[in-house]
C-alpha positions as CSV (number, residue, x, y, z in Angstrom):
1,X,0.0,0.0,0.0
2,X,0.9,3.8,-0.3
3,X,1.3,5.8,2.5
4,X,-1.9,6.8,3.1
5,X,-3.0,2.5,2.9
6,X,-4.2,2.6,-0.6
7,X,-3.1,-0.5,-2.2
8,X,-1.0,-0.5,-5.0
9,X,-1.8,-3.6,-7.1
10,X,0.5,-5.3,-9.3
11,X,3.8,-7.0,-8.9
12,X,6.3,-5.2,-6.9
13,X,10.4,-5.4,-8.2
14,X,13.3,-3.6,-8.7
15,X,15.6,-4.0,-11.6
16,X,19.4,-3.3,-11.7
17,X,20.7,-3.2,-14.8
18,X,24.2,-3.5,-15.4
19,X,24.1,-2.0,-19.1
20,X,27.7,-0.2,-19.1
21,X,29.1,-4.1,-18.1
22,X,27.0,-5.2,-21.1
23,X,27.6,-2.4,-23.7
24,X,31.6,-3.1,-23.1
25,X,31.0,-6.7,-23.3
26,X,32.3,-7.0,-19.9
27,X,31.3,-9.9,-17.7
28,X,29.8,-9.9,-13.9
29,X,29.5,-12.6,-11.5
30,X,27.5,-11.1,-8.3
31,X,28.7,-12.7,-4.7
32,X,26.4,-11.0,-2.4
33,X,24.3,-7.9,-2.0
34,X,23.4,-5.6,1.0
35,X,19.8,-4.5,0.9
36,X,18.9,-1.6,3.3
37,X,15.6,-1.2,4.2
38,X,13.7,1.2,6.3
39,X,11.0,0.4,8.8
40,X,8.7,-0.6,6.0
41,X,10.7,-3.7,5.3
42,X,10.1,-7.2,3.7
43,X,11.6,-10.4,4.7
44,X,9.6,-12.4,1.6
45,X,11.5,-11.5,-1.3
46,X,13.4,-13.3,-4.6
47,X,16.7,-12.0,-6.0
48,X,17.0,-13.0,-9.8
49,X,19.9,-12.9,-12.1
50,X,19.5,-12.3,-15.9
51,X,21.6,-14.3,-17.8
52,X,21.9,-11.7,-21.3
53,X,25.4,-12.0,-21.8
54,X,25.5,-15.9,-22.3
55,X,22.0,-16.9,-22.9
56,X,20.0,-15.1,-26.0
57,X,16.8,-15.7,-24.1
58,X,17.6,-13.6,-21.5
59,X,16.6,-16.0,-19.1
60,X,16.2,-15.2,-15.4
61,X,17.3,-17.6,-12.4
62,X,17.1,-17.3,-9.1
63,X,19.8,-16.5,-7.4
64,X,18.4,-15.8,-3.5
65,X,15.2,-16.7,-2.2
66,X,14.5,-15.1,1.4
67,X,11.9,-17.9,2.6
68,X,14.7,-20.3,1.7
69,X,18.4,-19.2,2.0
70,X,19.9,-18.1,5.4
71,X,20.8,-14.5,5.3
72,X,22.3,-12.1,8.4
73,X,20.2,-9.0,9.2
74,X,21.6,-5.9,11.5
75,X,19.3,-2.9,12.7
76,X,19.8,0.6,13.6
77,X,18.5,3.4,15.1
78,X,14.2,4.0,15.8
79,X,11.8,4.9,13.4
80,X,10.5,9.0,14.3
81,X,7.2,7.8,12.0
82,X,6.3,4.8,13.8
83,X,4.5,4.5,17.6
84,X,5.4,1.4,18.0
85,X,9.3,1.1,19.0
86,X,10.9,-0.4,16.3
87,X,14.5,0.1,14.0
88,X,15.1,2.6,11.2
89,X,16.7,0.5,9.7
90,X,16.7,-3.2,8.9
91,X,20.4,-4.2,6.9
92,X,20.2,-8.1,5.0
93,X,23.0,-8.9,4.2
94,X,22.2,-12.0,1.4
95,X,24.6,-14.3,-0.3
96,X,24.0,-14.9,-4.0
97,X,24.5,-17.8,-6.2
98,X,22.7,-19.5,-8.8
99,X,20.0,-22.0,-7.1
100,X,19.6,-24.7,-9.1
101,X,16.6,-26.8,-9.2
102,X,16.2,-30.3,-7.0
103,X,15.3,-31.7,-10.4
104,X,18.9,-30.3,-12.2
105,X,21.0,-31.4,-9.3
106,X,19.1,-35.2,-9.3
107,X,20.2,-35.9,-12.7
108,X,23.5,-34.3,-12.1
109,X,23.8,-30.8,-13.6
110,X,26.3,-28.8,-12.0
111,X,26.4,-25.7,-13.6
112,X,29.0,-23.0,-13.2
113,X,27.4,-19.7,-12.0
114,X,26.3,-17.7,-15.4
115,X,27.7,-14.5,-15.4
116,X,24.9,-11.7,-15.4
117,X,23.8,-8.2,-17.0
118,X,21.0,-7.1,-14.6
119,X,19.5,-8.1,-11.0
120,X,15.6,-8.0,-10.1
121,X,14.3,-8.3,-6.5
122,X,10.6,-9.3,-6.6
123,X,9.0,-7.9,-3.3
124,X,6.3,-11.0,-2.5
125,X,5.0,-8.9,0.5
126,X,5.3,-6.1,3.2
127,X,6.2,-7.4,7.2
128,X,4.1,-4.5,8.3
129,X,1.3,-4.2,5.8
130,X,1.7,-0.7,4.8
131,X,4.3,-0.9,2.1
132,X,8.1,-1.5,1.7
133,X,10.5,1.3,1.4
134,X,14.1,0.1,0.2
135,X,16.5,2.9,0.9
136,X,20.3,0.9,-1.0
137,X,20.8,-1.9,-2.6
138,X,24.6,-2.8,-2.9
139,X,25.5,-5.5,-5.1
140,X,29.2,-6.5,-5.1
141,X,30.8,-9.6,-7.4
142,X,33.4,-10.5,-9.7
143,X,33.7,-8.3,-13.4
């Protein structure tokens, strides 16, 4: 919802796109990503990785999933907006590597990680119910 509780309908992502790495034909492996979020955080969310470079379908694979992979979070400081006592800030600090599926890894496919041209995180929901509000998104790997 907005912040006055109006929903917003639709999906819900963000897309990073690494199109400078691209243009110069330049090739990225992302290792992990720090996502800050305010108050107005999520904790059900999907990182993806788009395969352009390598695969002409542009294909997209999962590369976290927050209701399945481990990740650390740190908070900091108190929210002015909110009556309730709780942290400014929520920081995840996620791990990323291409998840492959129980099926791939049953009949042996052991893929190398894909290098990537863009990142999406698909919000799935809000912990508070009144929106999400994702201040940074850092995404650090090998070029």
């Amino acid at each position: 919802s907005d912040m006055h509780g109006t929903e917003i309908k639709g999906k819900h992502w963000i897309e990073i796109d690494f199109f400078s790495l691209r243009d110069q034909d330049i090739a990225f492996w992302p290792a992990y990503a720090i996502l800050d979020w305010e108050t107005a955080v999520s904790t059900d969310y999907v990182i993806y990785g788009r395969r352009g470079l390598e695969d002409e379908s542009h294909s997209w694979t999962v590369f976290f999933d927050s209701k399945k992979h481990a990740y650390e979070t740190t908070t900091s400081g108190k929210s002015p907006g909110v009556k309730k006592d709780m942290p400014l800030h929520y920081v995840h600090n996620v791990t990323l590597k291409e998840r492959l599926s129980p099926e791939a890894i049953k009949f042996g496919i052991h893929e190398e990680p894909k290098r990537i041209d863009a990142i999406r995180i698909v919000i799935r929901s809000s912990d508070h119910g009144w929106g999400v509000s994702l201040w940074q998104v850092d995404i650090y790997g090998i070029v």
